[in-house]
C-alpha positions as CSV (number, residue, x, y, z in Angstrom):
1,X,48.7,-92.2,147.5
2,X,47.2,-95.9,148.4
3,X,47.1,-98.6,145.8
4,X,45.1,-101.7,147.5
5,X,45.4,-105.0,145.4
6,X,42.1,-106.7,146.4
7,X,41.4,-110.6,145.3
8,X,39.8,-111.4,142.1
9,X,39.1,-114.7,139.7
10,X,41.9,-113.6,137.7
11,X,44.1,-112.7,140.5
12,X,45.1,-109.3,142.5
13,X,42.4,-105.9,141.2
14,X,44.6,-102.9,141.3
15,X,42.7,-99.9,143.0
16,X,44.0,-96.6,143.1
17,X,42.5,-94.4,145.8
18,X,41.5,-91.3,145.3
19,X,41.5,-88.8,148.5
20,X,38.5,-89.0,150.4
21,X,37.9,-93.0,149.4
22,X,37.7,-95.8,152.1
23,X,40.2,-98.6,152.1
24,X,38.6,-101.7,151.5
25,X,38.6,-104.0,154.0
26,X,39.6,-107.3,151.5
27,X,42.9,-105.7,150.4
28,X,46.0,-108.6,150.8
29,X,48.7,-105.6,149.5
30,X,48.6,-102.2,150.4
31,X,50.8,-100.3,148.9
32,X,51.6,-96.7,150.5
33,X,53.6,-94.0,147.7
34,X,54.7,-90.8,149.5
35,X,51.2,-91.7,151.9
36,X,49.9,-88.2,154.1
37,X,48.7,-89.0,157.7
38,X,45.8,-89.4,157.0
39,X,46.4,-92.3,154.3
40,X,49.0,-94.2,157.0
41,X,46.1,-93.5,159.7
42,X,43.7,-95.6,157.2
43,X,46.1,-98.2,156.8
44,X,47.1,-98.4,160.3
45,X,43.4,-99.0,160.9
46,X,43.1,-101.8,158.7
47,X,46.2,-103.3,159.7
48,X,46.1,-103.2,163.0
49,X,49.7,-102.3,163.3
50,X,51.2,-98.9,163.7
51,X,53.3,-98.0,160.1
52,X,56.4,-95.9,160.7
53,X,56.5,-92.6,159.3
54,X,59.5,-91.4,156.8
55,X,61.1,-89.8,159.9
56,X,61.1,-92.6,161.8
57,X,62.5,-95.1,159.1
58,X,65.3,-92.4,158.5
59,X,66.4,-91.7,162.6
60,X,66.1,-95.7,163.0
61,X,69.3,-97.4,162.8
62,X,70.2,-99.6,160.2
63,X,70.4,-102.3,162.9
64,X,67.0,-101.5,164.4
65,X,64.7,-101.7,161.4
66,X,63.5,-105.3,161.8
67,X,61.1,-105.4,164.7
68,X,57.8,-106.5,166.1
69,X,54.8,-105.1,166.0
70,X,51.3,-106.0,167.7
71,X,50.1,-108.8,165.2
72,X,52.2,-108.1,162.4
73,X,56.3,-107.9,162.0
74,X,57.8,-104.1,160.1
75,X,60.7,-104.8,157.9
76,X,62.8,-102.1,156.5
77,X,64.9,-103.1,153.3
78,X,67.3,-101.5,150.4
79,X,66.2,-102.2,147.9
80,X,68.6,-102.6,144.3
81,X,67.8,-99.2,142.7
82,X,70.0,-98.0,145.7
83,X,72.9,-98.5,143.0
84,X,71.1,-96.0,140.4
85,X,69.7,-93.8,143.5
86,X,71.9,-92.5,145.8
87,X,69.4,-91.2,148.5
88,X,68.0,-94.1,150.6
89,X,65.4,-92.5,151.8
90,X,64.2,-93.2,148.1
91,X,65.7,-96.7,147.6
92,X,64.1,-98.2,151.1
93,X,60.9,-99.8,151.4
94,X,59.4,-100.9,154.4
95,X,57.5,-104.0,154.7
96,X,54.9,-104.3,157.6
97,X,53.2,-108.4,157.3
98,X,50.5,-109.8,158.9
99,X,48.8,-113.3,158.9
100,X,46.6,-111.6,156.0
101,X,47.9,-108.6,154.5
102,X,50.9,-107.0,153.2
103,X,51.4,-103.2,153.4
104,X,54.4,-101.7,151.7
105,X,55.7,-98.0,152.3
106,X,57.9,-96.8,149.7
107,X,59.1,-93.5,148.1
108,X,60.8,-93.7,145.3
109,X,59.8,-96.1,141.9
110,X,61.3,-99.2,142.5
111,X,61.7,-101.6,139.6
112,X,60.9,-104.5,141.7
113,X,57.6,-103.1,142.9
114,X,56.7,-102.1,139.3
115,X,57.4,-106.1,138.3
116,X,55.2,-107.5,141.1
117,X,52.7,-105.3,140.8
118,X,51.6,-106.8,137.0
119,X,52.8,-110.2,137.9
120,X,50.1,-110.6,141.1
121,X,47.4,-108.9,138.8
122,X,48.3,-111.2,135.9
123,X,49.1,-114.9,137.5
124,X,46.1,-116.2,139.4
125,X,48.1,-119.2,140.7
126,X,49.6,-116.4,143.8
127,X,47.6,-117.3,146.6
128,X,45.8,-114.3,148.1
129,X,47.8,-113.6,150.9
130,X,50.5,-110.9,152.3
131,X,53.1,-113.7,152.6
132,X,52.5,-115.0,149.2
133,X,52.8,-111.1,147.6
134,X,55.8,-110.7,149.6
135,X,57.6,-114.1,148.6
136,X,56.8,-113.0,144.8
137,X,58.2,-109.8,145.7
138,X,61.4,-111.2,147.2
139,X,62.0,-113.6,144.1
140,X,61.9,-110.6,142.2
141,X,64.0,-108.2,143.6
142,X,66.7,-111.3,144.4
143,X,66.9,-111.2,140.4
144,X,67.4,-107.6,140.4
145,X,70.2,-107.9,142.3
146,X,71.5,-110.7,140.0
147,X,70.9,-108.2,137.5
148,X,72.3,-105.3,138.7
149,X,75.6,-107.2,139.6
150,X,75.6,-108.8,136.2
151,X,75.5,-105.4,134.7
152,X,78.4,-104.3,136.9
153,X,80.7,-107.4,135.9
154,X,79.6,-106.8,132.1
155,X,81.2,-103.3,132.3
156,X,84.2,-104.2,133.9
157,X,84.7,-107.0,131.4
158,X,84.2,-103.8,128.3
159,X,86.6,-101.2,130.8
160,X,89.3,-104.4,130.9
161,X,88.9,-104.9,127.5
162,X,89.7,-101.2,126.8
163,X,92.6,-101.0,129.3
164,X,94.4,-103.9,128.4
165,X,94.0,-104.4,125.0
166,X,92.9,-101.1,123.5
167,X,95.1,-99.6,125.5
168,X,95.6,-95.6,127.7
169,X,98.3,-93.5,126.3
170,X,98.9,-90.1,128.8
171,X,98.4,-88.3,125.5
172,X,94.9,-88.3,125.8
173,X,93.8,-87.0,129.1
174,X,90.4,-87.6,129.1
175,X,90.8,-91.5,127.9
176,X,92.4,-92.7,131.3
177,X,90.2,-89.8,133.6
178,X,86.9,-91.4,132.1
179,X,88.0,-95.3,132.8
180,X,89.2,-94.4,136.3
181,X,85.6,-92.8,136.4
182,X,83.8,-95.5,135.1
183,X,85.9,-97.9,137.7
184,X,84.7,-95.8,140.6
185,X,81.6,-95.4,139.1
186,X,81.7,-99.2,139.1
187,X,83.0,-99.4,142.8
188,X,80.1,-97.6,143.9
189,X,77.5,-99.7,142.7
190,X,78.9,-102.8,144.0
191,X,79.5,-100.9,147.4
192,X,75.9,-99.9,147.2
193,X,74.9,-103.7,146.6
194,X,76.9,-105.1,149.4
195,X,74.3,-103.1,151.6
196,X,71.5,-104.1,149.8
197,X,72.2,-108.0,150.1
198,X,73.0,-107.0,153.9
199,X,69.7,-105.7,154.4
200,X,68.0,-108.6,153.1
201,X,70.2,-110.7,154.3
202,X,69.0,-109.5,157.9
203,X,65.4,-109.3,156.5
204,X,65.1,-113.1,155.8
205,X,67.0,-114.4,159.0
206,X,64.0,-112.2,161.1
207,X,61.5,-113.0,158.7
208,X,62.4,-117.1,158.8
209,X,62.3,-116.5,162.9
210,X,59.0,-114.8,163.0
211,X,57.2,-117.7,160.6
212,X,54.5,-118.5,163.1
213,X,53.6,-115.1,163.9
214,X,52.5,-113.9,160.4
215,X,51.8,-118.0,159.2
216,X,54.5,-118.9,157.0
217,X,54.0,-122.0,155.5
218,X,56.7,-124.4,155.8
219,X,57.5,-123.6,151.6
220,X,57.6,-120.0,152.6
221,X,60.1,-121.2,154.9
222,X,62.5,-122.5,153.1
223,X,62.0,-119.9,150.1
224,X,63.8,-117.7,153.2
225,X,66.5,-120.0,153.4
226,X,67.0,-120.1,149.7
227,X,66.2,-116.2,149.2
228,X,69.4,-115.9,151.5
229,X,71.5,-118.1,150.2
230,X,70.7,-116.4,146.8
231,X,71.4,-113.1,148.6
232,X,75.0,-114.5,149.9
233,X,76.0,-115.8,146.5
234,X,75.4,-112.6,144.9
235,X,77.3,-110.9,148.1
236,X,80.2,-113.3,147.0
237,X,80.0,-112.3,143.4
238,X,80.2,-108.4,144.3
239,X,83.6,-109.6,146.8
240,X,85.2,-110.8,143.5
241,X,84.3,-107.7,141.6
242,X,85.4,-105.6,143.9
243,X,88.9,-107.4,144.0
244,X,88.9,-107.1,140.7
245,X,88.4,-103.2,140.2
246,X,90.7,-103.1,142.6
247,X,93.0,-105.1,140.5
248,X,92.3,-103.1,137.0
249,X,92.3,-99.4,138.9
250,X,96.1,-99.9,140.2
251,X,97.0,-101.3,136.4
252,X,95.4,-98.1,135.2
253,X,97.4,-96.0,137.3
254,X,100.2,-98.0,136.7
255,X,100.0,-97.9,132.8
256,X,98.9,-94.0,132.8
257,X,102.5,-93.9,135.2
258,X,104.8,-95.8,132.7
259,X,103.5,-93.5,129.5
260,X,104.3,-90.5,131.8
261,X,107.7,-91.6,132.8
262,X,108.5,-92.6,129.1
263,X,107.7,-89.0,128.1
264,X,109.7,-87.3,130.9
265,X,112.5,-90.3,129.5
266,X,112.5,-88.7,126.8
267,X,113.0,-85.0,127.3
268,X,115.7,-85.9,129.8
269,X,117.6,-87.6,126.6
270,X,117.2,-84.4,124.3
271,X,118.2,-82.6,127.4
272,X,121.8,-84.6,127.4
273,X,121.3,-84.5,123.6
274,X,121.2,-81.0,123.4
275,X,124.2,-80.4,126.3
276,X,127.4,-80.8,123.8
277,X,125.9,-78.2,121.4
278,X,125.2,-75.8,124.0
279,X,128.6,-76.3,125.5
280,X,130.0,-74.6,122.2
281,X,128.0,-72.2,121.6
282,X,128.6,-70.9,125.1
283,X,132.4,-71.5,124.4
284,X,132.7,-69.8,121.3
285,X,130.1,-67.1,122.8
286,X,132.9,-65.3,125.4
287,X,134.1,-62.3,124.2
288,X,138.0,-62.6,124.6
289,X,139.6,-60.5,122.0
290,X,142.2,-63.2,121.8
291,X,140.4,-66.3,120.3
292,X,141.5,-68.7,117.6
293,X,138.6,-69.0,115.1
294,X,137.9,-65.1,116.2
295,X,138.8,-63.8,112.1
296,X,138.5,-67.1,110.9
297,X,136.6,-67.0,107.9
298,X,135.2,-70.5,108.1
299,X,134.6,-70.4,112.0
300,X,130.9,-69.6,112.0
301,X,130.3,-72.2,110.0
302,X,133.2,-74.5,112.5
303,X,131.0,-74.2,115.2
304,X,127.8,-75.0,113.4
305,X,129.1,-78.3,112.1
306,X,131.0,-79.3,115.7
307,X,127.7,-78.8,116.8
308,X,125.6,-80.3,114.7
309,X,128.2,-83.1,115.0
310,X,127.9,-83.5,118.8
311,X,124.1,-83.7,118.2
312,X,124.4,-86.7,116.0
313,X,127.2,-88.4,117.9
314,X,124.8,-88.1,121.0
315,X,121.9,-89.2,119.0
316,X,123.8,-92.6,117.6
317,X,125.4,-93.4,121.2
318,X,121.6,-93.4,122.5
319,X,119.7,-95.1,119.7
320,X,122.8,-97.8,120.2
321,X,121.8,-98.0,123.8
322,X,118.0,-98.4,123.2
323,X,117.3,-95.6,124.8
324,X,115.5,-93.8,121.9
């Protein structure tokens, strides 16, 4: 499918093409979702630039995806639903600028696309240019990131709160296996965001170095400079976090460890509690015909109260010890 963004008085006209349509030769965004040959053909045309297909951006190395193009630079990103989508064939977009146009190959839904899409139809002030869709593009998806990492630190801050002061008992399974979840749930999505603030951090360096080839202004320019510091500070945020799950999974572990030892404490006690008593009834279980309380008449009930007696004395020696 091609959506073309053409320029209008009120800013960017969406048109979706149906199969069969021309391109229009005015689009400044052309945005390709799950495009056939034929579509990438028509935007290749217009562009001037060959597109890579989805083959090509999945065998191309991570480091290779930034590079030239005749009249136009091809940029492939992550971008931040990569923490919600775990195939990146889905959460990549590829970006291929010119002096004039913007065409963007995608094929999943990204938020960030969704976003910029209304906000160039919407806000005439956007200058009708590729560059100027794709700086409104970045600033957008450098908040999603901020977003997404937010959301991360706000539910550690909740699994924290229930670890340390709600509190894990081993006596309910499920409570500790779902927060160790949730903390490598957690840990994933920060992983996942560590690549996606790599990716564009690589994708502002080469687009900052290839100004004059698609005519950056000087503004556009330092938006790259900022977009990247924006990118590292967010990088540096998701270090942190990660430190800290780090932190709050070994305490997890270590709490679920100390409710498990305090059980296995405690039936090693009635073990040694329960040793005296068993020591007499084995005694006064061997059958030797001679045997002192043999005919007693009270020696049943003897042996019931030395053992029951043992118990207690056992019992008071550990509860004096703290050990119970």
């Amino acid at each position: 499918m091609i959506i073309a963004y053409c320029p209008s008085t009120s800013g960017l006209t969406r048109i979706e093409l149906a199969p069969g349509d021309r391109l229009p030769t005015t689009s400044v965004w052309i945005d390709l979702v799950r495009p056939t040959h034929e579509e990438q053909q028509m935007a290749e045309k217009l562009m001037g630039a060959a597109i890579p297909t989805r083959e090509e951006i999945s065998s191309i190395e991570t480091s290779a995806r930034l590079y030239d193009e005749p009249g136009a630079i091809v940029m492939t990103a992550i971008l931040p639903m990569a923490a919600k989508a775990l195939d990146p064939e889905l959460s990549s977009v590829t970006f291929v600028l010119s002096s004039k146009r913007l065409v963007t190959v995608r094929y999943g839904e990204p938020k960030s696309v969704a976003i910029c899409a209304r906000k160039v139809q919407a806000d005439a002030t956007i200058a009708h240019t590729g560059s100027a869709v794709l700086f409104t593009m970045l600033d957008i998806i450098v908040d999603r990131c901020a977003d997404v990492m937010e959301e991360a630190s706000s539910l550690y801050d909740s699994l924290s709160l229930q670890v340390f002061e709600v509190g894990l008992t081993s006596r309910k399974t499920t409570s500790y296996q779902t927060a160790i979840k949730e903390q490598g749930r957690i840990g994933l999505q920060v992983a996942k965001m560590h690549d996606v603030c790599a990716s564009f951090s690589r994708m502002m360096l080469f687009l900052g170095s290839h100004a004059q080839k698609v005519s950056l202004s000087e503004d556009q320019v330092e938006q790259c400079r900022m977009a990247g510091r924006d990118i590292h500070s967010i990088k540096e945020h998701g270090d942190a976090l990660d430190n800290k799950l780090s932190f709050l999974l070994d305490a997890t572990v270590g709490l679920v460890t100390l409710e498990q030892n305090q059980i296995i404490k405690i039936f090693s006690v009635l073990g040694v509690i329960f040793l005296p008593p068993t020591l007499i009834a084995s005694i006064y279980g061997m059958n030797f015909i001679h045997m002192p309380e043999l005919k007693w008449h009270f020696g049943f009930f003897f042996s019931l109260a030395l053992m029951f007696g043992s118990v207690a004395v056992t019992f008071l020696f550990f509860r004096m010890k703290k050990l119970l």
